[in-house]
C-alpha positions in Angstrom: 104.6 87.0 73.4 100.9 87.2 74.3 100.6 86.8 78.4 97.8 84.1 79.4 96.0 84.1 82.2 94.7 80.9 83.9 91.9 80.5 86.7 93.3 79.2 89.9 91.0 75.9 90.9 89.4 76.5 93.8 91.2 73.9 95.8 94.3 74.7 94.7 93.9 78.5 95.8 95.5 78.6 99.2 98.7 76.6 98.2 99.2 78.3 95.0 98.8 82.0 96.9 101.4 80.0 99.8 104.1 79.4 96.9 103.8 82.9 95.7 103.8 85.2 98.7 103.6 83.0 101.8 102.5 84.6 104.8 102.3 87.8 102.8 99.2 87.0 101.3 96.9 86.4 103.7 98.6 89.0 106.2 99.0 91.9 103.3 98.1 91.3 100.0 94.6 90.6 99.9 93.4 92.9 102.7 95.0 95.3 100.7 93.2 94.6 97.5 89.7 94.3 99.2 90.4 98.0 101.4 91.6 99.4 97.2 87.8 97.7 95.7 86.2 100.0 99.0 88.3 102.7 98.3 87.8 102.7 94.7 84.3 102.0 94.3 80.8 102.3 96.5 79.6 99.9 93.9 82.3 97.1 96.1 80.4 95.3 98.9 82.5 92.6 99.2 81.9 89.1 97.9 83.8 86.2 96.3 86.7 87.1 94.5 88.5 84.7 91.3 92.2 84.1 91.4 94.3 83.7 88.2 98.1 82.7 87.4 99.5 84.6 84.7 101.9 82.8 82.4 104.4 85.1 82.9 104.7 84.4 86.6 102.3 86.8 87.6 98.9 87.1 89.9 96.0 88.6 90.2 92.2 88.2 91.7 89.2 89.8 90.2 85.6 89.8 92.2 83.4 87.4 90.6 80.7 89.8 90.0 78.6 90.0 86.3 78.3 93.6 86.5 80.6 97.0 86.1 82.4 98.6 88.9 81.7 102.7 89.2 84.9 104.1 90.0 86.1 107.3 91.5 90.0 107.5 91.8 92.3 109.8 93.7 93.9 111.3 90.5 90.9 112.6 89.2 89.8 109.6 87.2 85.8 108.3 87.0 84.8 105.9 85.3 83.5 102.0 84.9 85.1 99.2 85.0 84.7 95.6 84.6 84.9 93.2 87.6 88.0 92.0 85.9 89.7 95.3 85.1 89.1 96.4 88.4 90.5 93.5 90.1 93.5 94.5 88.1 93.4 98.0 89.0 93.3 96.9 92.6 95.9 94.2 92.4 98.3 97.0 90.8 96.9 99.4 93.6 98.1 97.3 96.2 101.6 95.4 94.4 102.4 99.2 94.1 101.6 100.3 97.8 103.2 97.0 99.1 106.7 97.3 97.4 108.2 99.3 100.2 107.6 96.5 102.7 108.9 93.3 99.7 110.4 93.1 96.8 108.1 90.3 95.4 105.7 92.9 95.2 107.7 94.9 93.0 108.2 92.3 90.7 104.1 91.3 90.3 103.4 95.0 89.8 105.5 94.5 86.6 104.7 91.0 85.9 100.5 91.8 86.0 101.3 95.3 84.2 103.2 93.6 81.2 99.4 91.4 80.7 97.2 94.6 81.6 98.7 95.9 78.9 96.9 93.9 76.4 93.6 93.6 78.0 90.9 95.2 76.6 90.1 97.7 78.8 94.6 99.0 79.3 93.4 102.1 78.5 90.7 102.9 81.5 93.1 100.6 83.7 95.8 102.5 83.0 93.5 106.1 83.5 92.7 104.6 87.0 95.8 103.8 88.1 98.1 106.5 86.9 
């Protein structure tokens, strides 16, 4: 079953991140992400950043930015990514690092794995992340 993804409108952004993770999104998750895209890349100087639902349940928000990402990861990985795979790479960064404090965390590290896994660039994702 192929996993889609679906942009979040803009004005349905803040109630549709409320019904996923409540106060946990605003308090943990995306500071989180954004302090993974600094961590991750010098190319990341903040900016706009798309959210999508994932058919399977899952979440995820990319930086809306035409150009690759330069990354340098703690494993030993370098490489580019898009602004989308590294949105991913950070979202699965910080679902990963958050799952000691909430469970729902545990299960969108799994739910936004299962769709990275078909994306184009699963291999360098999975490189960055490992």
């Amino acid at each position: 079953m192929t996993i889609v993804k679906t942009l979040v409108p803009n004005h349905l952004r803040i109630q549709h991140t409320h019904d996923l993770f409540g106060v946990n999104f605003s308090l943990s998750l995306e500071p989180v992400v954004y302090t993974f895209a600094s961590t991750l890349s010098k190319d990341y100087n903040g900016g706009y950043w798309e959210f999508y639902s994932l058919s399977n349940g899952g979440f995820y928000m990319a930086p809306d930015y035409d150009e690759s990402f330069v990354v340098t990861c703690a494993n030993g990985y370098q490489g580019t990514l898009s602004a989308d795979a590294m949105g991913i790479s950070c979202c699965l960064y910080a679902y990963s690092h958050l799952s000691f404090s909430d469970d729902i965390f545990i299960e969108h590290y799994y739910w936004l794995r299962d769709y990275m896994l078909d994306h184009e660039e699963a291999e360098y994702i999975l490189r960055a992340i490992d």
